[in-house]
C-alpha positions in Angstrom: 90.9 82.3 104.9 89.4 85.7 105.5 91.5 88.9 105.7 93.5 89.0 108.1 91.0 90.1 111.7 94.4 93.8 112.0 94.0 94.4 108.7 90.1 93.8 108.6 90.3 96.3 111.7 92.2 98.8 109.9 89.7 98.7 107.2 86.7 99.3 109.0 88.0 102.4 110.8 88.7 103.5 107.0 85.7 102.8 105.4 83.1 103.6 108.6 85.3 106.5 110.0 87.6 108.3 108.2 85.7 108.2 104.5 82.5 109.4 105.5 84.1 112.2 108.3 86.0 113.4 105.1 82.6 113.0 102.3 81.1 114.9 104.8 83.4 118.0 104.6 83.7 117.7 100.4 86.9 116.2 100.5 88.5 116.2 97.1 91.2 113.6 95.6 94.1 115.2 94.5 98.1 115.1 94.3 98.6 116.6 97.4 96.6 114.6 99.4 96.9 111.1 98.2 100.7 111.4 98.4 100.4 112.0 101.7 98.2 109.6 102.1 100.3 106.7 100.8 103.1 108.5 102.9 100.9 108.2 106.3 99.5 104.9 105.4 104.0 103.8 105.1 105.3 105.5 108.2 102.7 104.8 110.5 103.0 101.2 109.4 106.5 100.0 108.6 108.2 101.1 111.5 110.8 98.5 111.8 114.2 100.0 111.1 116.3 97.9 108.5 119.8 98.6 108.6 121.8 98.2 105.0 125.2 98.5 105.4 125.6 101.0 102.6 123.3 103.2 101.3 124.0 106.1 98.2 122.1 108.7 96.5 123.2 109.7 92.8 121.8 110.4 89.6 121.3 108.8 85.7 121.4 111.1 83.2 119.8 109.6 79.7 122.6 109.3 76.8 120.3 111.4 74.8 120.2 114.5 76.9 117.0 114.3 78.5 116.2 114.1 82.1 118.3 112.9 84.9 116.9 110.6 87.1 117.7 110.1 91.3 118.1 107.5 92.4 119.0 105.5 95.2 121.3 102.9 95.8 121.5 100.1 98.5 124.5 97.7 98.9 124.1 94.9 101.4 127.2 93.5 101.1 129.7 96.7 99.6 133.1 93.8 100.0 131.2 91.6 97.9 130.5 91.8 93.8 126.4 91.5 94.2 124.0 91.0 91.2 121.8 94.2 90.8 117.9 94.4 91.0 116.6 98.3 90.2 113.1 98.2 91.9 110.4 100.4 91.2 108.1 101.5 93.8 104.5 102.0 93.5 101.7 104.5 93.6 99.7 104.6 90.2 102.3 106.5 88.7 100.8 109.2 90.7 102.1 109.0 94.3 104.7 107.6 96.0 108.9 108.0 96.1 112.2 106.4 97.0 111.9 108.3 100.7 108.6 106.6 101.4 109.9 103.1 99.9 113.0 103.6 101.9 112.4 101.0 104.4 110.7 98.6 101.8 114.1 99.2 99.8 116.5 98.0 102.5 113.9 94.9 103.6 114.3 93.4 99.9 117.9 94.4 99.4 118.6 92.4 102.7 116.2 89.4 102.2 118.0 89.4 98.2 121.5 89.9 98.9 121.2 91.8 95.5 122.4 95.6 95.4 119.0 97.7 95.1 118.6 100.3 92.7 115.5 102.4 93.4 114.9 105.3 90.9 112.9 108.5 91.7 110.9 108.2 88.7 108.9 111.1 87.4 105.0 111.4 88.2 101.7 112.3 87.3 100.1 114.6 86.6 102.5 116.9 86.4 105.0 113.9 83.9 101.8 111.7 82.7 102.7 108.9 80.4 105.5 108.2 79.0 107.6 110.0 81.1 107.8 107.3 84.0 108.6 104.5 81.7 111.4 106.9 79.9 112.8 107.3 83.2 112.6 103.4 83.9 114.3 103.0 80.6 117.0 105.6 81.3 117.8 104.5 85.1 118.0 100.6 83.3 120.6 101.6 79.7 122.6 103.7 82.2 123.2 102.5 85.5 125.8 99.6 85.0 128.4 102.9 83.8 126.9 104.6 87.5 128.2 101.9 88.9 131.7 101.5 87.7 132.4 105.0 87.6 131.1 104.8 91.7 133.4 101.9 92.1 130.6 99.9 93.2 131.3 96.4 93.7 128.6 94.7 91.5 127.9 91.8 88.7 126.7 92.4 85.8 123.6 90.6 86.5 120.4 92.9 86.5 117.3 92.0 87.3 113.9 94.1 87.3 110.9 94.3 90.0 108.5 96.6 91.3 104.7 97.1 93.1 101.8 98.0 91.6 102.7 101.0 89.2 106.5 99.9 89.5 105.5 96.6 88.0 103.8 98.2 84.5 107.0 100.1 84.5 108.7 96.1 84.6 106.7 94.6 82.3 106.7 97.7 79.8 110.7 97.6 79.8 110.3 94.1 78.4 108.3 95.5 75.7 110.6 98.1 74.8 111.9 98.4 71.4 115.8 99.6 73.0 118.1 96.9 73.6 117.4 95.9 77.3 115.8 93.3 77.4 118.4 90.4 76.8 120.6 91.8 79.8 117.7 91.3 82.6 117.4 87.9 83.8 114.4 88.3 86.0 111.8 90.0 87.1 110.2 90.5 90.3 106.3 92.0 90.2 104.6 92.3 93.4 100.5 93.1 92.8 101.5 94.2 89.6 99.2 96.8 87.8 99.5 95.3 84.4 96.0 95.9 82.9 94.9 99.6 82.5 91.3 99.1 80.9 90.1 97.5 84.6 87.9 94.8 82.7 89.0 91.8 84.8 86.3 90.7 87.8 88.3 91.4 90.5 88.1 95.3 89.9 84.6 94.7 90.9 84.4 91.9 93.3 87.4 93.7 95.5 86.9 97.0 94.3 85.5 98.8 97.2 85.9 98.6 100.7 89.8 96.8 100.3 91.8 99.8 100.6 92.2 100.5 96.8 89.1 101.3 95.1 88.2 100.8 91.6 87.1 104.6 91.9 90.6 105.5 92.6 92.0 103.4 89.9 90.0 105.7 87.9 91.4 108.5 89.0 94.9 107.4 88.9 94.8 106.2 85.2 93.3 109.3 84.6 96.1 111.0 86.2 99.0 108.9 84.6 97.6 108.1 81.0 96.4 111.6 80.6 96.2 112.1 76.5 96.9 108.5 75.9 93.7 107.3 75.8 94.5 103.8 74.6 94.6 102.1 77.6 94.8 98.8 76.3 97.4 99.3 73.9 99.6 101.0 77.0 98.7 97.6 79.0 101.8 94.9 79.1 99.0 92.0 80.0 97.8 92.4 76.1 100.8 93.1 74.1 103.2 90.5 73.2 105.6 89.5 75.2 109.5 89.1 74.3 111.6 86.2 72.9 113.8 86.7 75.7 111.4 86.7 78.1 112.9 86.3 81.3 112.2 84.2 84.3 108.9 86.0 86.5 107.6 86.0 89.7 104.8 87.4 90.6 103.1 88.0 94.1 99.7 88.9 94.6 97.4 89.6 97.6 93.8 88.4 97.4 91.5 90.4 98.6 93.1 92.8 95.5 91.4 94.3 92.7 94.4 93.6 91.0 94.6 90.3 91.6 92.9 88.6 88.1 95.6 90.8 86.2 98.7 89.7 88.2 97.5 85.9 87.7 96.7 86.7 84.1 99.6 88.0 83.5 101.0 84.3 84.9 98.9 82.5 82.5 100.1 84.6 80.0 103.6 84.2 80.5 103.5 80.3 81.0 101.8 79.8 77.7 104.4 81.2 75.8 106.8 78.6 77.0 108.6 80.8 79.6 109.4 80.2 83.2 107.0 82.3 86.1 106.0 81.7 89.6 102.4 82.7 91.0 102.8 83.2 94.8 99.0 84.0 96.5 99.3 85.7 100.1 95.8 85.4 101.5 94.2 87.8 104.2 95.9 90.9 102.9 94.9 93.9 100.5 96.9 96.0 97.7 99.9 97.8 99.2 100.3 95.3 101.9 104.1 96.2 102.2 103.2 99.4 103.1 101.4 97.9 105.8 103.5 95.8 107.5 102.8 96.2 110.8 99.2 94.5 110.4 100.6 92.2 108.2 104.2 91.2 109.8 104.1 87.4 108.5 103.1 87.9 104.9 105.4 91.0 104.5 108.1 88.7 106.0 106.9 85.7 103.1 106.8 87.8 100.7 110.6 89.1 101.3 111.8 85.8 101.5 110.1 84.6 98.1 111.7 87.5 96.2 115.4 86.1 97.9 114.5 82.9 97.0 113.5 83.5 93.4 116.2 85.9 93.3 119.1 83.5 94.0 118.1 80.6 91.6 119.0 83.8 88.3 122.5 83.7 89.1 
């Protein structure tokens, strides 16, 4: 299959219009302008409205002091003792936020029936590495006391997921030296971005003309791994992974630079004897869910996967 004749549309008016109008007038990548970017791209795409029946904003304080992370938190069910899945959006560790994710949020706390979690993590450049996956580590030793003390109907079943950026942040938790890992009993990566050195083919064979560039992905690790310049050593795809590794499912669109890391990353954890799921949606780029009005169907598959998946952990 090819991509998808919308999102092939969408992509032509991108790389034939819009990139060369703004070459043209010396447009320069920055902060500013690919947040808003990603923020256009979401709002003038997902513009179904997803009703969750409650829906809180707090904030997780590390035990050490340090800084206190936002978050919000959706309950599909608040009568009912859900598991918990904290979900971390995506963007490079550069752009993105709970507010843009908003709508993403209530689609996977609905297709899961598991309360949502979505932390306001810090970014880059202003917090380059390893302030994001501080905060990741914070939001995860800290939010079962959040909440009880909210009186927030939950089990004590967490799982951990995320897109793109918000799946290094996943996969990096399970390499963390703190005791977290034997209290998550899944994981839920969706185009994962688990390979910072960019050495796998599909950085080149997808990485121009399918919405994320391999140029950008330049500019982004740049951004987020700013005076860590061992990229491989900051990459989950070639450290080891845990003995309590837990169950992990992994969803990848094709036409993706990303895509030879997310299956890697498969491979990888299926040859150390642990249990993960590969599922392939064809005729879609990176950031798909952020597209989901060209892509209705796959968006809709890939919600119900993540239920599925979900509801076999507990």
């Amino acid at each position: 299959m090819s991509l998808l004749p919308q999102v092939q549309q969408f992509l032509d008016v991108l790389n034939h219009q819009i990139t060369p109008f703004l070459q043209a007038q010396g447009f320069t990548v920055n902060a500013i302008n690919a947040r808003e970017a990603l923020a256009g791209l979401t709002f003038q795409h997902v513009t179904r409205k997803q009703e969750v029946a409650q829906v809180l904003d707090d904030t997780v304080a590390s035990l050490d002091g340090g800084y206190a992370v936002p978050l919000r938190i959706y309950h599909p069910n608040p009568q009912q003792a859900l598991p918990v899945l904290v979900y971390f959006h995506g963007g490079g560790g550069v752009v993105g936020s709970v507010s843009i994710y908003d709508q993403i949020c209530r689609r996977i706390a609905d297709a899961t029936q598991y309360i949502v979690v979505a932390p306001e993590y810090r970014l880059a450049p202003e917090n380059p590495y390893p302030a994001a996956q501080d905060d990741a580590l914070t939001v995860i030793q800290n939010i079962e006391a959040l909440l009880a003390a909210k009186d927030i109907l939950f089990t004590p079943r967490f799982a951990i997921g995320g897109d793109s950026a918000g799946g290094a942040l996943c996969t990096n938790l399970l390499r963390s030296d703190h005791e977290v890992r034997g209290d998550i009993i899944a994981q839920v990566l969706v185009y994962p971005s688990v390979d910072f050195t960019m050495t796998l083919p599909s950085v080149t064979t997808y990485g121009e003309g399918y919405l994320l560039t391999a140029e950008r992905m330049h500019w982004y690790f740049a951004q987020y791994l700013h005076g860590h310049e061992d990229h491989r050593e900051a990459s989950s795809l070639y450290n080891p992974l845990p003995d309590d590794m837990p169950p992990t499912l992994v969803i990848s669109a094709i036409y993706d630079p990303l895509y030879d890391e997310g299956r890697a990353y498969v491979d990888k954890v299926i040859a150390a004897g642990f249990e993960a799921e590969h599922l392939e949606i064809d005729g879609v780029v990176h950031a798909f869910l952020n597209m989901e009005d060209l892509c209705p169907e796959q968006c809709a598959q890939t919600y119900a996967a993540m239920g599925e998946f979900l509801a076999k952990q507990v």
